[in-house]
C-alpha positions as CSV (number, residue, x, y, z in Angstrom):
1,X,-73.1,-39.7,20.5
2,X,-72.2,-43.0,19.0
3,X,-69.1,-43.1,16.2
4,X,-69.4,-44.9,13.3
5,X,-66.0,-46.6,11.5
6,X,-65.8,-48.8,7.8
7,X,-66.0,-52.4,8.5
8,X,-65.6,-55.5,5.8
9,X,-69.0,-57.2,4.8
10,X,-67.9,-59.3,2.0
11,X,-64.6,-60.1,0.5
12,X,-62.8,-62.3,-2.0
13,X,-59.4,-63.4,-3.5
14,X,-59.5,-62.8,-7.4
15,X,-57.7,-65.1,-9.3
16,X,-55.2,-64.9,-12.5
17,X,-58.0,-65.5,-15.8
18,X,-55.0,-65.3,-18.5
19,X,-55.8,-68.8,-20.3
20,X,-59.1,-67.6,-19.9
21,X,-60.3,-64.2,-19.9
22,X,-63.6,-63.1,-19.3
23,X,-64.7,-61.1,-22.4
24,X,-67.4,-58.8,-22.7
25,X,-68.5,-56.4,-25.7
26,X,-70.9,-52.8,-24.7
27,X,-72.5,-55.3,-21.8
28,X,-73.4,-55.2,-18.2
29,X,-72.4,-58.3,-15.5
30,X,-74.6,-57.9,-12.5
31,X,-73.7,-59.6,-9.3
32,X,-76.0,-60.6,-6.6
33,X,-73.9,-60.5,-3.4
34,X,-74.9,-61.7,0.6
35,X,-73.6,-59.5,3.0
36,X,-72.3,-60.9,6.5
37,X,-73.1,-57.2,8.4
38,X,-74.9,-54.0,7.6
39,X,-74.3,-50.4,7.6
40,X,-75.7,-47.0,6.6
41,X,-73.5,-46.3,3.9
42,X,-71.0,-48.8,1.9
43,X,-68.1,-48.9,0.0
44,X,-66.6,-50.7,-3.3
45,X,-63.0,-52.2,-3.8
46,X,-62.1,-53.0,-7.1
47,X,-58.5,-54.7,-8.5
48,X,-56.7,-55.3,-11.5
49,X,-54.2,-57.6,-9.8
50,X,-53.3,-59.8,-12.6
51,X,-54.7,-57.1,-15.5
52,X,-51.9,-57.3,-18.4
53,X,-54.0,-53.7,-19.9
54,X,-55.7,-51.0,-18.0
55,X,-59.9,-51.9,-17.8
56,X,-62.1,-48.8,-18.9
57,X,-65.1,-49.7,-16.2
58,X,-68.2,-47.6,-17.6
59,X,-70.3,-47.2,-15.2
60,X,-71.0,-48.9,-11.7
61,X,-74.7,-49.0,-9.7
62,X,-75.5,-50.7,-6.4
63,X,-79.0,-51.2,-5.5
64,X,-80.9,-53.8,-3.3
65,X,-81.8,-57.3,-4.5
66,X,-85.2,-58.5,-5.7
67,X,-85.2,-62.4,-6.9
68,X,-82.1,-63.2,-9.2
69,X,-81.0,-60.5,-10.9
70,X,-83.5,-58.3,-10.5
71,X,-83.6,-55.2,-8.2
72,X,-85.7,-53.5,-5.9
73,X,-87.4,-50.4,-7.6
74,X,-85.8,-47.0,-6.0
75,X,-83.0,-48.7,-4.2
76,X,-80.3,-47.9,-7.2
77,X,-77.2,-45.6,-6.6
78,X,-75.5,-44.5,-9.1
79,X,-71.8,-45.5,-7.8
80,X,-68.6,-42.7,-8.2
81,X,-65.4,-42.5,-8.1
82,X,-63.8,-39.1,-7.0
83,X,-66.9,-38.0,-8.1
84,X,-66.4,-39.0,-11.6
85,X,-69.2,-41.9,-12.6
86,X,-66.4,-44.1,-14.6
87,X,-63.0,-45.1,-13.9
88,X,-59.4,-46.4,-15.3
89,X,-57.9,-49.2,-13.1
90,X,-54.4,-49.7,-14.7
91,X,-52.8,-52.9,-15.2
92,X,-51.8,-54.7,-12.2
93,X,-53.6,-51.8,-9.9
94,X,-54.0,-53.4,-6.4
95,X,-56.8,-51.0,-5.2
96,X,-59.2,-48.4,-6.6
97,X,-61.6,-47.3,-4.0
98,X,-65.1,-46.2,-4.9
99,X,-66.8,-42.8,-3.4
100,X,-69.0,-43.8,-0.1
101,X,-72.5,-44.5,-1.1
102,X,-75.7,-43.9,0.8
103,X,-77.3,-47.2,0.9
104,X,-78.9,-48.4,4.1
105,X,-78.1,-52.2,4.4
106,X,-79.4,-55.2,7.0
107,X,-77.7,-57.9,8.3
108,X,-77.4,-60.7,5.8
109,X,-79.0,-59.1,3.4
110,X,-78.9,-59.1,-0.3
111,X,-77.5,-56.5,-2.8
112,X,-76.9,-56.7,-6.3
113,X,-74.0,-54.5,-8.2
114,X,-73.6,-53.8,-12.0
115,X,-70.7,-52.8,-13.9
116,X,-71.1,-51.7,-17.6
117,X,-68.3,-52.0,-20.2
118,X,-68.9,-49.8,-23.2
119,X,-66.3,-51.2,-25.2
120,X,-64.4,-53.9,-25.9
121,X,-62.9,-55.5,-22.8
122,X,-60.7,-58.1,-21.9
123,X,-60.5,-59.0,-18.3
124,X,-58.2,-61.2,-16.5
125,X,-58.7,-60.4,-12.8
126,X,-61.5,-62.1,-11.6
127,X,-62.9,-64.6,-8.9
128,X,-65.8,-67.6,-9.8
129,X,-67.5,-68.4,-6.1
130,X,-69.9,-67.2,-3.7
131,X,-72.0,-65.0,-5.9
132,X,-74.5,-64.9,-8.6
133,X,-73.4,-63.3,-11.7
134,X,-75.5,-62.6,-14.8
135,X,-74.4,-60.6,-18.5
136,X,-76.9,-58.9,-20.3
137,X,-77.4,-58.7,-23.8
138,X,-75.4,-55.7,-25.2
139,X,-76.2,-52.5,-24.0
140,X,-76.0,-49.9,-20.4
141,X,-78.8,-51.9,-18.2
142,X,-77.5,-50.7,-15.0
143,X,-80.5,-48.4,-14.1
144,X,-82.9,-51.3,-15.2
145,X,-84.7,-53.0,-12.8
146,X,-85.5,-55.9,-15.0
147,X,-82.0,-57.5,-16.4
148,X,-82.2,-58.8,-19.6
149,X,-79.9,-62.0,-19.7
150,X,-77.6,-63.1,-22.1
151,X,-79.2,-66.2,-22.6
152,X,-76.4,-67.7,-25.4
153,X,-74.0,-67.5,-22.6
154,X,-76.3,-68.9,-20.1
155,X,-77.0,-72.2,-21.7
156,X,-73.5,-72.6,-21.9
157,X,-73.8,-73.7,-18.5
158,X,-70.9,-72.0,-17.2
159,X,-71.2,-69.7,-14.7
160,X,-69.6,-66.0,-15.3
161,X,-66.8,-65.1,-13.4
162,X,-67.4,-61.7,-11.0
163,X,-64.8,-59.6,-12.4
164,X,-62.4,-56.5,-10.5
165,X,-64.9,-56.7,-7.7
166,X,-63.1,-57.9,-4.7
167,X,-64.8,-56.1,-1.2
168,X,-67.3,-54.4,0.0
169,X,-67.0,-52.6,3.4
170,X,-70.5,-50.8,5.3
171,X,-70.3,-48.2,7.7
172,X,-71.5,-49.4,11.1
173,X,-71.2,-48.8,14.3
174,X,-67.6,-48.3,16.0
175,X,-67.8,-51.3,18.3
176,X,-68.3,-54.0,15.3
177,X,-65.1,-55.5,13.6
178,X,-64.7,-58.4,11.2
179,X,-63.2,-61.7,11.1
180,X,-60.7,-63.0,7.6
181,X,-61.6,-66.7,6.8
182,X,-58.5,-67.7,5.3
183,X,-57.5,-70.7,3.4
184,X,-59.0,-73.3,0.1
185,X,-61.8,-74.7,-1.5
186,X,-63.5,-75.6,2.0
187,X,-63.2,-72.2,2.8
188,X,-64.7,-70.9,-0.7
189,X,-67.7,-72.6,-0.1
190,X,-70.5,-72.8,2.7
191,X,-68.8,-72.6,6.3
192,X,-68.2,-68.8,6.6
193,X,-72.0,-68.3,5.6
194,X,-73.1,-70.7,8.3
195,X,-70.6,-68.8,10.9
196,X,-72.1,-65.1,9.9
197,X,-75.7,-66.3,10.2
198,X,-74.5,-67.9,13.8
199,X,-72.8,-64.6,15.0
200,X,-75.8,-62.5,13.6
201,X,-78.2,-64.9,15.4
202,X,-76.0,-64.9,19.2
203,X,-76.2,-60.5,18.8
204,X,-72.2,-60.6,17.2
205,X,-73.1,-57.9,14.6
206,X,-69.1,-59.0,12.8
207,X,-68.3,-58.8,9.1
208,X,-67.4,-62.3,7.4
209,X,-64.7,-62.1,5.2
210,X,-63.6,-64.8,2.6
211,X,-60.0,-65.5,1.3
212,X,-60.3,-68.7,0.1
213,X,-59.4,-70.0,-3.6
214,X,-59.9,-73.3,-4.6
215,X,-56.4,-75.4,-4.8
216,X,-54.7,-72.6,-3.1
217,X,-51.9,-74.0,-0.8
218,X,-49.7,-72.3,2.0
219,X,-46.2,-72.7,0.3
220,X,-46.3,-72.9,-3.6
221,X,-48.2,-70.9,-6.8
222,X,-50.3,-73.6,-9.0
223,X,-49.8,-74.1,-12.4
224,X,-50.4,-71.2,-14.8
225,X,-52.9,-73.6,-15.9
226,X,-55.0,-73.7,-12.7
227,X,-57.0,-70.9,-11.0
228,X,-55.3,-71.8,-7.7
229,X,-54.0,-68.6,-6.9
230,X,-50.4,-67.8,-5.5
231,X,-49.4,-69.6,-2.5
232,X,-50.5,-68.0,1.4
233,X,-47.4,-67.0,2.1
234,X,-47.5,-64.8,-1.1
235,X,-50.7,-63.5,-0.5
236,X,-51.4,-63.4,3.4
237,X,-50.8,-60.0,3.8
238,X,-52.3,-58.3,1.3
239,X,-55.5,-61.0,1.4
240,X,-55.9,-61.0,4.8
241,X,-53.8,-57.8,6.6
242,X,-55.1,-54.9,4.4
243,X,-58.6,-56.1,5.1
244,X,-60.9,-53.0,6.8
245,X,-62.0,-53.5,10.8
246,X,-60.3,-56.9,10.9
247,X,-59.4,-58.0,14.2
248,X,-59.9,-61.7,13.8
249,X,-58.3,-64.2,11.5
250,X,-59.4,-67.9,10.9
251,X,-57.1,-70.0,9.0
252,X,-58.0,-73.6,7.8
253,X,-55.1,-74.3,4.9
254,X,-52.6,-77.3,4.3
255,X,-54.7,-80.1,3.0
256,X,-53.4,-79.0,-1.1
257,X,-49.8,-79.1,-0.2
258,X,-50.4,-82.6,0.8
259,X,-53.2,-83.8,-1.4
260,X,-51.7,-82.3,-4.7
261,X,-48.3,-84.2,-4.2
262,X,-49.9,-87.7,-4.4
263,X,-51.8,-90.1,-6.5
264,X,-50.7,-90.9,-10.2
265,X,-50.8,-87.5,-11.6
266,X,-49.3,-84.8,-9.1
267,X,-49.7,-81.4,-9.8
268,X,-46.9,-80.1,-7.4
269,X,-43.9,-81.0,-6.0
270,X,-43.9,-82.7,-2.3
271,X,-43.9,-80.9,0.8
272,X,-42.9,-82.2,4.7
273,X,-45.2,-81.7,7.3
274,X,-42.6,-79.4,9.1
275,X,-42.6,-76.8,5.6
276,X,-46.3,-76.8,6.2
277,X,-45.8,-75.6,10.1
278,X,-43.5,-73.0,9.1
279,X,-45.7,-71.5,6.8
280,X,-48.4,-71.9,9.2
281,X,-46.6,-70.5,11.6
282,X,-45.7,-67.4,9.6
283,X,-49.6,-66.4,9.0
284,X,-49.7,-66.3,13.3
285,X,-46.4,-64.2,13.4
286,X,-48.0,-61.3,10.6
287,X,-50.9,-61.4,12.4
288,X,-49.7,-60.7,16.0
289,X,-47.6,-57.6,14.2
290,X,-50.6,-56.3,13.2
291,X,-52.2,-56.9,16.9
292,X,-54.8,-59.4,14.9
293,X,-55.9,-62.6,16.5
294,X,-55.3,-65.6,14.7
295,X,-56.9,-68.9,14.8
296,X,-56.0,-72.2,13.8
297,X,-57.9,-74.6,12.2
298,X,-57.0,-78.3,11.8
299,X,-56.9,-79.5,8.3
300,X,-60.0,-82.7,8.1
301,X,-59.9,-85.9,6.9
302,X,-59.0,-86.8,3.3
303,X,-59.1,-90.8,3.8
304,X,-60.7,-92.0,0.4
305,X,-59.7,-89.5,-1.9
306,X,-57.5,-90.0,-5.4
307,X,-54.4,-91.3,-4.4
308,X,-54.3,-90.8,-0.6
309,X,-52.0,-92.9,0.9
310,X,-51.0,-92.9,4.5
311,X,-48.1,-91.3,4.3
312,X,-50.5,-88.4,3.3
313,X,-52.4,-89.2,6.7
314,X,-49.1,-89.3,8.2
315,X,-49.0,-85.3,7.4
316,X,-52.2,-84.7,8.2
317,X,-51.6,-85.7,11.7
318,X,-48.5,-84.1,12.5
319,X,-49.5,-80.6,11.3
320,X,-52.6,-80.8,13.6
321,X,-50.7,-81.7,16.7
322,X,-48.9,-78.6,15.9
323,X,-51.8,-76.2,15.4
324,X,-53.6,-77.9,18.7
325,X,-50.0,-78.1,20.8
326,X,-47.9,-75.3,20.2
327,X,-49.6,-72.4,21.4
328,X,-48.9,-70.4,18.3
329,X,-52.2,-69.3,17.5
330,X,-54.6,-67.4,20.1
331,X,-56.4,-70.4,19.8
332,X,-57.7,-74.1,18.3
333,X,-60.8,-74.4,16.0
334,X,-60.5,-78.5,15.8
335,X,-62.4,-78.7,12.5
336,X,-60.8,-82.6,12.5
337,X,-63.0,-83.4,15.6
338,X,-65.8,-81.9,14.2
339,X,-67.1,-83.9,11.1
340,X,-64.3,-86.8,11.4
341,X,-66.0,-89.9,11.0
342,X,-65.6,-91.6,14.4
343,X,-65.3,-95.2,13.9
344,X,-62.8,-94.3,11.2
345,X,-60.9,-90.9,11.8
346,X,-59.3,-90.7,8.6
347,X,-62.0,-89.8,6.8
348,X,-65.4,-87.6,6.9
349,X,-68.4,-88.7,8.7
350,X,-70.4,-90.3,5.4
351,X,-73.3,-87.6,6.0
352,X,-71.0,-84.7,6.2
353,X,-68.9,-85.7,2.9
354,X,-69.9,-84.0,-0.3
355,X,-69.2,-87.4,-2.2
356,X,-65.1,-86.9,-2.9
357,X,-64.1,-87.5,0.4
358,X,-62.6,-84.1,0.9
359,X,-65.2,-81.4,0.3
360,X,-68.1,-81.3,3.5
361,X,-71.2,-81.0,2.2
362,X,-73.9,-78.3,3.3
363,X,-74.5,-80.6,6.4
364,X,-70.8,-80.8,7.0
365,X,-69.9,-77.5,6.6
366,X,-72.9,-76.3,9.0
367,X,-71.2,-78.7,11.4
368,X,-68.1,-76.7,10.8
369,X,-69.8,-73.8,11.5
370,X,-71.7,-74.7,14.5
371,X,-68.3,-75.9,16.5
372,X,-66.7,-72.5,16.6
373,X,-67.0,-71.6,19.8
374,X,-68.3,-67.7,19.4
375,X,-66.5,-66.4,22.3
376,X,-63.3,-66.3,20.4
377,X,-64.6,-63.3,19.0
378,X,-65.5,-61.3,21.4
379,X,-65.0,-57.6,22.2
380,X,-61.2,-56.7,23.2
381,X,-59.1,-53.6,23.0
382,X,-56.7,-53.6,20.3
C-alpha cells in the first residue's frame, strides 16, 4: 500500500508593509495561485511575521481556478482551523497552520484562495510577486463564484499585496520531495516556474518552492524604507529549513550586496567578496545539518547597470570561483555560463536581458531554467 506524506507546492517570503500597510474594510482579497506539484488533500500556512496587532482573519475558502478571479463551480472548501472556520494570528505569529482540506489538485495547476476581513484591518505582513490578487467590493464573497472587483483600487494600477498567506503544502505520494529556490529578485520572478514545468515534463513530480525577495542580500537588512526583506543569513533557516518535504536547496544570492554599494546613490554599506563567501558558505553548512542538499548558483552578469564599475565585476568574479572551486556545495548550477553574453562576459546576452542589464527576461530566465541539469535532484535516502 503506498504512503502518502505533506510536501511544499508553493511558497513565499513576506515582507515588512509598515510604511505601507495593506488596508482593507468588511472585504475579501482572492489570490490566484500556480502550484508546482499536486496532491489529494492540501494545507495552508499563514504568518504575521512583521504584524505590530493581532489580524482577526474571517473566513478562508480554497477552490479551483476558472479565468482570473473566478472559480470553478463546486470546487469551494470551506477552509478551518482546529475546526473553527475563523482564526486570530497574534502579532509577530511565525506559523498558524490551517486544518487539511480535501481538494484533489494536478500538477501545475491553478487554485485560487480567499480570505475575508469583516472588520477593520490593518495588515503589515505581506508579499507582492508571483500571484494574482484581486479585492472585492465590501462584503463575504468567498463562496461566490463570480468576484466582484474593487474596481477604484484597480485603476490605481497597483497591484495588491497577497497578505499572511505564505505556503501551501499537498499531500502526495511518499517518494516526492521539494526543492527551496533561495535568493533575490531573479529568483522572485520566472526561473523557478520554468524549472517546475521542466521537472513535471522529465516525470520529477517535486514541489517548487520560492524564497526570493526583491533587494534581498546575504549579509545586511534594507532600509526600513525598502521591501528588501532581512538579510539571508537572518532568514535562511526559517525561509528555507522549516520548509515541508525539502530535500533540495538552490541558492542564487550576492549580486545586491555588490550592486547596492555602488553608483552615485548607495543604499548600503560596501561588502568584500570574502563577507559574501562566508555568508554563502554558511547557507551550505545549515543545510548539511539538516541532511539537505545545497546548490550553488553563480551570481550573472551586471555589466551596464547604474553605477557598475569593475571593481564591482571584480566581486562578481571572485565569489563565483568560490561557488565553482571550493566544493562547498553538493554541487555548481553556472547560471554565469548560461545567459552571459559571449563576446562580452560581463554582461547578459542582449536577448536574454530584460532591458536593465541585470534582470533576464522571460527568454533568459527559461535559459536559466533549461541549464539545470535535473539529475541533481534525484531520488536519495536522506
Amino acid at each position: 500500500m503506498s504512503t502518502h506524506k505533506w510536501v511544499g507546492s508553493w511558497s513565499v517570503s513576506p515582507v515588512d508593509f509598515t510604511d505601507a500597510p495593506l488596508y482593507l474594510d468588511k472585504q475579501t482579497i482572492r489570490a490566484k495561485i500556480r502550484l508546482s506539484i499536486g496532491g489529494t488533500k492540501i494545507r495552508l500556512k499563514f504568518s504575521n511575521r512583521y504584524g505590530h496587532q493581532p489580524v482577526f482573519l474571517s473566513g478562508v475558502t480554497v477552490a479551483l481556478s476558472e479565468k482570473d478571479s473566478d472559480i470553478v463551480e463546486g470546487t469551494n472548501r470551506m477552509v478551518t482551523f482546529n475546526g473553527k472556520s475563523s482564526t486570530i494570528i497574534q502579532a509577530e505569529q511565525e506559523v498558524v497552520w490551517s486544518d487539511e482540506i480535501d481538494l484533489e489538485t494536478a500538477n501545475l495547476s491553478f487554485i485560487s484562495i480567499s480570505l475575508f476581513f469583516s472588520e477593520e484591518t490593518s495588515i503589515t505582513t505581506a508579499y507582492l510577486g508571483n500571484s494574482e490578487c484581486y479585492i472585492s467590493v465590501g462584503g463575504d464573497y468567498l463562496n461566490s463564484n463570480v468576484f466582484p472587483i474593487d474596481q477604484i483600487r484597480r485603476e490605481t494600477g497597483i497591484q495588491p499585496a497577497l497578505p499572511l498567506l505564505t505556503s501551501i503544502d499537498v499531500l502526495t505520494s511518499e517518494e516526492n520531495s521539494a526543492v527551496v529556490t533561495f535568493g533575490d529578485s531573479i529568483t522572485a520572478m520566472d526561473w523557478p516556474d520554468y524549472l517546475a514545468e521542466r521537472l513535471i515534463k522529465e516525470g520529477k513530480n517535486m514541489g517548487v518552492l520560492r524564497q526570493a525577495i526583491g533587494g534581498n542580500k546575504v549579509l545586511n537588512d534594507s532600509p526600513a524604507t525598502f521591501h528588501y526583506g532581512w538579510s539571508g543569513i537572518q532568514r535562511f533557516q526559517r525561509d528555507v529549513l522549516l520548509q515541508t518535504g525539502v530535500k533540495y536547496i538552490v541558492v542564487l544570492h550576492g549580486v545586491n550586496d555588490i550592486i547596492h554599494s555602488c553608483g552615485p546613490h548607495p543604499i548600503s554599506k560596501p561588502v568584500q567578496a570574502e563577507e559574501i563567501i562566508k555568508g554563502l558558505q554558511s547557507y551550505a553548512e545549515w543545510a548539511h545539518e539538516k541532511r539537505m542538499k545545497i546548490y550553488g548558483a553563480t551570481i550573472m552578469p551586471f555589466g551596464g547597470y547604474n553605477g557598475i564599475t569593475s571593481h564591482e565585476e571584480e566581486k562578481r568574479q571572485a565569489v563565483n570561483h568560490w561557488i565553482r572551486t571550493s566544493g562547498k556545495f553538493d554541487g555548481v548550477i553556472d547560471f554565469d555560463a548560461a545567459i552571459q553574453n559571449p563576446e562580452k562576459t560581463s554582461e547578459l546576452l542582449p536577448s536574454y536581458d530584460s532591458g536593465d542589464h541585470l534582470h533576464p527576461s522571460k527568454q533568459g530566465a527559461k535559459s536559466m531554467a533549461e541549464s539545470v541539469n535535473l539529475n541533481l535532484f534525484s531520488n536519495w535516502l536522506c
